[in-house]
TILO-102524 format. One record per residue (C-alpha): residue in one letter; x, y, z. Coordinates in nm, 3 decimals. Layout:
R; a; X; Y; Z $
...
END
This chain:
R; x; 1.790; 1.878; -0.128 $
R; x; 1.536; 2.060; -0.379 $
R; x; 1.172; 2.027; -0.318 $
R; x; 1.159; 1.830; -0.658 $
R; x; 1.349; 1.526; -0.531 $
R; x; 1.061; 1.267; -0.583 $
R; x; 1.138; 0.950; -0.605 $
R; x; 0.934; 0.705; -0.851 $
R; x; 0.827; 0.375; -0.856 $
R; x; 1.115; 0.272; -1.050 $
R; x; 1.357; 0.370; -0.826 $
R; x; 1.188; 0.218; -0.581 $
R; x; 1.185; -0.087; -0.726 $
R; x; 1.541; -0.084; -0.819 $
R; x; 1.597; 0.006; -0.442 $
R; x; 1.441; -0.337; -0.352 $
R; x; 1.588; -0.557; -0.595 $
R; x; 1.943; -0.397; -0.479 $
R; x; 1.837; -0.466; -0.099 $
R; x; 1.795; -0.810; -0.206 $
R; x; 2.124; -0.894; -0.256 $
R; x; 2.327; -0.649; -0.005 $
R; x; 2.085; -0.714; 0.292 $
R; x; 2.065; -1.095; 0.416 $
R; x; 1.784; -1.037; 0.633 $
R; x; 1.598; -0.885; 0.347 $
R; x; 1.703; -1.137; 0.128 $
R; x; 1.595; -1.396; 0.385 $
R; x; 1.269; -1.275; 0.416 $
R; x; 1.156; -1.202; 0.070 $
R; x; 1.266; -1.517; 0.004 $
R; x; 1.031; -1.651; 0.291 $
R; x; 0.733; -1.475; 0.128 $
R; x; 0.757; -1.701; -0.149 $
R; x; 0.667; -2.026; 0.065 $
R; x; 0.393; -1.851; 0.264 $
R; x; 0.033; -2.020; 0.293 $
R; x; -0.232; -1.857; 0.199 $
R; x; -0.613; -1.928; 0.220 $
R; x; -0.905; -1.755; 0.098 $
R; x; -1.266; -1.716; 0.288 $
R; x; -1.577; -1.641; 0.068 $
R; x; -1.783; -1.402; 0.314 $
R; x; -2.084; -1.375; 0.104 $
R; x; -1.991; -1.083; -0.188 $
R; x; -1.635; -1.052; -0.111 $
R; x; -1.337; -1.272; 0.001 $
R; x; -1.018; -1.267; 0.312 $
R; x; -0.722; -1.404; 0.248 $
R; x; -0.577; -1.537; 0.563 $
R; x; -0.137; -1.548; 0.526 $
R; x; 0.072; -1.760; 0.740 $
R; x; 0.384; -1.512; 0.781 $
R; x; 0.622; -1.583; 1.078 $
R; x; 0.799; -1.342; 1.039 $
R; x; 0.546; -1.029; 1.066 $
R; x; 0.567; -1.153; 1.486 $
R; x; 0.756; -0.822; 1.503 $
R; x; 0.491; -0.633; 1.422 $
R; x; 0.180; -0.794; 1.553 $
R; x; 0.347; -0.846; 1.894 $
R; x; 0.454; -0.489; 1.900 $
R; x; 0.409; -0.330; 2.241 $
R; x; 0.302; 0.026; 2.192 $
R; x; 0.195; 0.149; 2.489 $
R; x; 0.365; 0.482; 2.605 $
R; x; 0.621; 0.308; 2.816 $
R; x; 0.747; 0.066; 2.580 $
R; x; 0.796; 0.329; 2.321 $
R; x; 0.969; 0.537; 2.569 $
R; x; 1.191; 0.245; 2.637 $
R; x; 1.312; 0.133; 2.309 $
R; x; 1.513; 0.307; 2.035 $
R; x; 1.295; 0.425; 1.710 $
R; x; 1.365; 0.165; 1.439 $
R; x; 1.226; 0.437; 1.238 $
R; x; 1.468; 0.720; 1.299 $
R; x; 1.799; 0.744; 1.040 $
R; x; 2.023; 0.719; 1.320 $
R; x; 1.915; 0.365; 1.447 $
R; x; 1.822; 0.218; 1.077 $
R; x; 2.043; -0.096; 1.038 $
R; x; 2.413; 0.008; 0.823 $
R; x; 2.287; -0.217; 0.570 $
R; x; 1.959; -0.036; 0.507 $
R; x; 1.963; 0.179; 0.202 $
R; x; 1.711; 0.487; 0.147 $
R; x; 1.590; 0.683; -0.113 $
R; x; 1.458; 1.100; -0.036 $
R; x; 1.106; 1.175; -0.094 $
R; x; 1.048; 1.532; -0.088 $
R; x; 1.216; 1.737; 0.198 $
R; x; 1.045; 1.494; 0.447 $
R; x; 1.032; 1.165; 0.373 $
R; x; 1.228; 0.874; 0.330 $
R; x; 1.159; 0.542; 0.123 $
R; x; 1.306; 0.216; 0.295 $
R; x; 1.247; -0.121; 0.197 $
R; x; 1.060; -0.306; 0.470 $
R; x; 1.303; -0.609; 0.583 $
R; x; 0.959; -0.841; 0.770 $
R; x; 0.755; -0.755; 0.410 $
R; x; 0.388; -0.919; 0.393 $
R; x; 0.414; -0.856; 0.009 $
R; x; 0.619; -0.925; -0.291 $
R; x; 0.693; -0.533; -0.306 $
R; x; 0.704; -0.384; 0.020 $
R; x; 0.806; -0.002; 0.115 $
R; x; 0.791; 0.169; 0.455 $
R; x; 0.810; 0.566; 0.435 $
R; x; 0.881; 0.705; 0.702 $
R; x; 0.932; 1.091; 0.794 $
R; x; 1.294; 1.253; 0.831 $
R; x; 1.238; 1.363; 1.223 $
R; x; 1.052; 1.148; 1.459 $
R; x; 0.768; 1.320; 1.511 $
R; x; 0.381; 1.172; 1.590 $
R; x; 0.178; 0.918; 1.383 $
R; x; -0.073; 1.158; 1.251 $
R; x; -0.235; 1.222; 0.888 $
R; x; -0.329; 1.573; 0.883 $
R; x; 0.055; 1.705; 0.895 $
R; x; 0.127; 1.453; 0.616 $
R; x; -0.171; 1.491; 0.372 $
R; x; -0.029; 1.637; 0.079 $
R; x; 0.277; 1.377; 0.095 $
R; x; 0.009; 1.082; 0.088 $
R; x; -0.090; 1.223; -0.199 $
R; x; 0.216; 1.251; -0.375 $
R; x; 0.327; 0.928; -0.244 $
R; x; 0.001; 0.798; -0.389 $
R; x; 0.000; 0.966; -0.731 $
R; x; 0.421; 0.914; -0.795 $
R; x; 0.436; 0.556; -0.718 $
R; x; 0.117; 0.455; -0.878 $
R; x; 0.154; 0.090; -0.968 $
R; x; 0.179; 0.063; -0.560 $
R; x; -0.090; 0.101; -0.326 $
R; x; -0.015; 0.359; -0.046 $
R; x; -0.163; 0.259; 0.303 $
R; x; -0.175; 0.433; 0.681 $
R; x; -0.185; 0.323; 0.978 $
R; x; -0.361; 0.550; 1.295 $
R; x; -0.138; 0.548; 1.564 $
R; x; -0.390; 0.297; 1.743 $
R; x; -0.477; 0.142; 1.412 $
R; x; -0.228; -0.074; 1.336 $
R; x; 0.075; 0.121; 1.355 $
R; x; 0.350; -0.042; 1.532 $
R; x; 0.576; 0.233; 1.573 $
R; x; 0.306; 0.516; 1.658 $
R; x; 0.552; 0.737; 1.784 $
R; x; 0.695; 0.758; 1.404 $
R; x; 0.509; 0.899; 1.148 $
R; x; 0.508; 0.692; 0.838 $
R; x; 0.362; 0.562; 0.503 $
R; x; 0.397; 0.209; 0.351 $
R; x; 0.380; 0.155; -0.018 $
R; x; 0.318; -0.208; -0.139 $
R; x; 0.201; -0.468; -0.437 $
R; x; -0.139; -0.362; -0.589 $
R; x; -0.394; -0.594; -0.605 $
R; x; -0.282; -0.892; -0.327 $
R; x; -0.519; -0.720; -0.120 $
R; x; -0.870; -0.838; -0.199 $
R; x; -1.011; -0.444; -0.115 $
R; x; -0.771; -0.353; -0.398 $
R; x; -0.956; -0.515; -0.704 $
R; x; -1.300; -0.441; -0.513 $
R; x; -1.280; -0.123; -0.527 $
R; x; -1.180; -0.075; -0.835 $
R; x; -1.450; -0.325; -0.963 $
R; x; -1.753; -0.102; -0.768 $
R; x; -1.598; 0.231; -0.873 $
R; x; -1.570; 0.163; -1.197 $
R; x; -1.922; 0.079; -1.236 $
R; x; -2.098; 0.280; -1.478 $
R; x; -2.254; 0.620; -1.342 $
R; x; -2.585; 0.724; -1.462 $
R; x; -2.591; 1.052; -1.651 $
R; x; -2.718; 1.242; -1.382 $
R; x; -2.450; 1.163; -1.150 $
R; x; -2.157; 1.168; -1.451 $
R; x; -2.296; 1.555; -1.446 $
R; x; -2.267; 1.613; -1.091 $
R; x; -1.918; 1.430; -1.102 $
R; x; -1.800; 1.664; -1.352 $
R; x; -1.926; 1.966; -1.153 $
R; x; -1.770; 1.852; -0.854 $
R; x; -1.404; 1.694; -0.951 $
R; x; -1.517; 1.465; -0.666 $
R; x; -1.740; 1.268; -0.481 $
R; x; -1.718; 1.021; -0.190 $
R; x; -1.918; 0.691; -0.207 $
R; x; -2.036; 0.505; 0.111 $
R; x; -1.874; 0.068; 0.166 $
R; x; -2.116; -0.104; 0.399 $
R; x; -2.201; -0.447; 0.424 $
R; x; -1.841; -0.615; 0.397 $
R; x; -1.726; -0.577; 0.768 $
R; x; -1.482; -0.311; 0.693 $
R; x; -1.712; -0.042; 0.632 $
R; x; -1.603; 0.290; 0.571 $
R; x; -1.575; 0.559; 0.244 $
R; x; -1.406; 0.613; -0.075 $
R; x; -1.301; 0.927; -0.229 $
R; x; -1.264; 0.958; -0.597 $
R; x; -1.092; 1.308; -0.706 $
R; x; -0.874; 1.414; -0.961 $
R; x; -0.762; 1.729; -0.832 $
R; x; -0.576; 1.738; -0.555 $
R; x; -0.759; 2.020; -0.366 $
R; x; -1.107; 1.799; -0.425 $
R; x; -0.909; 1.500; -0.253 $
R; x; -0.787; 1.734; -0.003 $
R; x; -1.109; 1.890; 0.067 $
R; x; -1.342; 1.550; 0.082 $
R; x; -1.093; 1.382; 0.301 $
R; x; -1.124; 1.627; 0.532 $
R; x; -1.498; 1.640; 0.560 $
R; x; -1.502; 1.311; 0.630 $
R; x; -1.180; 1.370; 0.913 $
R; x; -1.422; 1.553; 1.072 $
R; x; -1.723; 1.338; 1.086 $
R; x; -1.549; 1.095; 1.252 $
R; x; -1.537; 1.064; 1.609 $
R; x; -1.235; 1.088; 1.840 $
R; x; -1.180; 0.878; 2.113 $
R; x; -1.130; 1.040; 2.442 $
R; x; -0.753; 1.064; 2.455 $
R; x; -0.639; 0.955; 2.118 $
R; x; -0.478; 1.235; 1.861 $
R; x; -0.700; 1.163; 1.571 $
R; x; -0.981; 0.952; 1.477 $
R; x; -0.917; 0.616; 1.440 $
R; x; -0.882; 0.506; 1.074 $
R; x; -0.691; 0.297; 0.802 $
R; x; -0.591; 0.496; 0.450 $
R; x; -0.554; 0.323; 0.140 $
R; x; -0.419; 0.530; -0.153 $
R; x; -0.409; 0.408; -0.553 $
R; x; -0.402; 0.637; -0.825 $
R; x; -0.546; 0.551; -1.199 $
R; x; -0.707; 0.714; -1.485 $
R; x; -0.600; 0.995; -1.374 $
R; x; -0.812; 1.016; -1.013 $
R; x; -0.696; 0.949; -0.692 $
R; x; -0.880; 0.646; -0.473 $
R; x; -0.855; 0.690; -0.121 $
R; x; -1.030; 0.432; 0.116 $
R; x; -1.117; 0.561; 0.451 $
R; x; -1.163; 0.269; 0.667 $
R; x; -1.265; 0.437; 1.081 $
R; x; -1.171; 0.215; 1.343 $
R; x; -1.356; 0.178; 1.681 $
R; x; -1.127; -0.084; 1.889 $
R; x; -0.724; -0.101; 1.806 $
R; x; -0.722; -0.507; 1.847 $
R; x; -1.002; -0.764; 1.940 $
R; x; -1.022; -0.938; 2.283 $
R; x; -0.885; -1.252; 2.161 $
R; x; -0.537; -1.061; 2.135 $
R; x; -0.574; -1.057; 2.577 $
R; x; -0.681; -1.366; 2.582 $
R; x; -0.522; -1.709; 2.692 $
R; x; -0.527; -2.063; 2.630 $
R; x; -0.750; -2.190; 2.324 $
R; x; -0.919; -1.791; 2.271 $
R; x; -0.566; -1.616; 2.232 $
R; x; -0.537; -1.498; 1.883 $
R; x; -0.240; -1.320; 1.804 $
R; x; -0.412; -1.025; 1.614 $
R; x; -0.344; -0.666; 1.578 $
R; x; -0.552; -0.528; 1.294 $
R; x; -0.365; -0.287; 1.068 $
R; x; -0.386; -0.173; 0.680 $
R; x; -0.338; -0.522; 0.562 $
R; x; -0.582; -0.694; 0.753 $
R; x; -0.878; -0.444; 0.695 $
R; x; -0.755; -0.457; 0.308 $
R; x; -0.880; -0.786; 0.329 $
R; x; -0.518; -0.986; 0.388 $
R; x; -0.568; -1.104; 0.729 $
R; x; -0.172; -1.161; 0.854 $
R; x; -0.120; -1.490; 1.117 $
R; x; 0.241; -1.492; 1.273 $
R; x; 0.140; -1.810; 1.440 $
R; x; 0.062; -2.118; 1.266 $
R; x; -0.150; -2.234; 1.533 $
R; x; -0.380; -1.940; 1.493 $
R; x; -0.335; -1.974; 1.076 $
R; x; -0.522; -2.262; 1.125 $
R; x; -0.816; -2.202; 1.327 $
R; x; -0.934; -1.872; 1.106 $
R; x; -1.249; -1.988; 0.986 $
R; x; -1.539; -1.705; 0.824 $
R; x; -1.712; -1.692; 1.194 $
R; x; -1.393; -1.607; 1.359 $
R; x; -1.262; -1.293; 1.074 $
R; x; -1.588; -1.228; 1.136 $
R; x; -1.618; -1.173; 1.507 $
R; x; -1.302; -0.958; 1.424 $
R; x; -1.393; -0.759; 1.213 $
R; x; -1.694; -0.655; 1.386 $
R; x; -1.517; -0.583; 1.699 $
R; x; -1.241; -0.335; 1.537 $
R; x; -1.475; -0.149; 1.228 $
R; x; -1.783; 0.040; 1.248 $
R; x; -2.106; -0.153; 1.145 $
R; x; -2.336; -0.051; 0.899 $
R; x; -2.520; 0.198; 1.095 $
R; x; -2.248; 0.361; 1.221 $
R; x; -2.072; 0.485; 0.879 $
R; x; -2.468; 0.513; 0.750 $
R; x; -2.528; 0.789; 1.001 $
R; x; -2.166; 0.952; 0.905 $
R; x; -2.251; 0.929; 0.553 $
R; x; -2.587; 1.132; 0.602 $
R; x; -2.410; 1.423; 0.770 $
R; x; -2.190; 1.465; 0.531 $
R; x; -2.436; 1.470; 0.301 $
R; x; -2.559; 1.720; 0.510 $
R; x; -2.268; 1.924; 0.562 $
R; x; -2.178; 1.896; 0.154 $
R; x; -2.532; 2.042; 0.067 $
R; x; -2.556; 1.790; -0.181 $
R; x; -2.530; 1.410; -0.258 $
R; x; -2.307; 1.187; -0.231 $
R; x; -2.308; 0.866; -0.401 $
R; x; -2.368; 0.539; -0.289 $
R; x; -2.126; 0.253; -0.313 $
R; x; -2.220; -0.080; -0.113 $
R; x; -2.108; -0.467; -0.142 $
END
């Protein structure tokens, strides 16, 4: 396979639409994604969309503790992918595989060749690629205790643009008109990172549009982050879109893998493991009994337990301002 065997959004699509038809489970439950209920929560300045989606159960029930992984077979790996899942090559290490339990219309999982750890840093430049190739998608990662439900995989997932609220938000606040001070500095830098605070899923954007300056922020702000005692990496969410010719990454650090209420029993139990989708601001409900109960104080409560607050990715923002010698820019809801 050459090194130049990308595969585009196109194909991608084409791979879907072709799934459709040769894959009755797919087929089933695209089809299913059509019915789904959806409401949306005004939190003040931004908005959740809570989704009713049976059949993402697989995922948000995952077990993923080291003895269940060790137990069951890698859904991930080539060898156990079902005979009637197709999949396209990206690169030398990657493979693009329509995702049969899909929260959106599109809906790609990417996962790498061997099975080797969840973990960013080995697949950095790929993200990017993935991001910049299949641009009308957005590109999203899960930590291996942020979301992931195969953390013993390392993966990607590409899906629809813009049926995550965070999606048009952040283009909306990045696209805001710099002052000529800071259009200079932008222009001297081929970068800058901007601070999110105030909409529960706080974190940091990167705007870049070389690759090195994307490389080279996101790893500043890798190593700001904390890591908790025992886990590979710091806990975070990645979301990847690439337009007018920049890449936007959203670095979303994550303190707390899933909220009590996922222990909990009787009338607290909320079936809720927090990945990409959720913090994007599409807050998935495999149970209708739960679908009905979200309410603004309870995404709340959520939110707060599994994101950093406001002071938290304040005081990471002002070393890194530190450690860049410089200033980054300010973005807040």
């Amino acid at each position: 396979m050459k090194p130049n065997n990308w595969v585009s959004s196109s194909q991608a699509t084409e791979l879907l639409s072709k799934q459709l038809v040769t894959w009755p489970l797919a087929g089933k439950n695209y089809k299913a994604l059509e019915a789904v209920q959806v409401k949306s929560f005004d939190m003040g300045g931004f908005s959740i969309r809570a989704q009713f989606n049976p059949a993402r159960i697989v995922s948000s029930g995952a077990k993923t503790d080291t003895q269940s992984l060790k137990e069951r077979k890698c859904f991930l790996c080539p060898e156990n992918l079902p005979v009637e899942q197709e999949r396209l090559s990206f690169g030398l290490h990657h493979l693009v595989l329509c995702n049969p339990y899909p929260i959106f219309p599109q809906h790609f999982t990417i996962p790498t060749r061997k099975h080797t750890p969840q973990l960013i840093l080995p697949q950095w430049n790929n993200f990017l690629e993935l991001t910049r190739r299949l641009a009308p998608f957005t590109i999203f990662y899960n930590g291996p205790r942020s979301g992931a439900s195969a953390p013993d995989h390392a993966h990607f997932q590409a899906v629809t643009r813009g049926i995550m609220p965070q999606d048009e938000e952040v283009a909306h606040f990045i696209g805001r008109e710099l002052t000529a001070s800071q259009a200079v500095s932008r222009q001297a830098n081929d970068g800058r990172i901007l601070l999110l605070t105030g909409y529960l899923r706080n974190g940091f954007v990167i705007q870049a549009s070389a690759q090195e300056t994307a490389t080279r922020l996101f790893k500043t702000i890798y190593a700001a982050l904390p890591i908790p005692p025992g886990e590979p990496e710091p806990m975070m969410n990645l979301f990847g879109s690439y337009y007018d010719d920049n890449w936007v990454i959203t670095v979303i650090p994550r303190k707390r893998h899933r909220p009590w209420q996922y222990e909990a029993e009787g009338d607290d139990h909320l079936l809720s493991s927090p990945g990409a989708a959720d913090i994007g601001g599409l807050f998935i409900t495999p149970l209708e009994k739960d679908f009905k109960k979200i309410n603004p104080e309870l995404l709340r409560d959520v939110y707060q337990q599994v994101c950093l607050s406001n002071r938290e990715v304040e005081e990471i923002f002002v070393h890194l301002h530190e450690e860049a010698g410089g200033h980054p820019y300010q973005m807040s809801y």
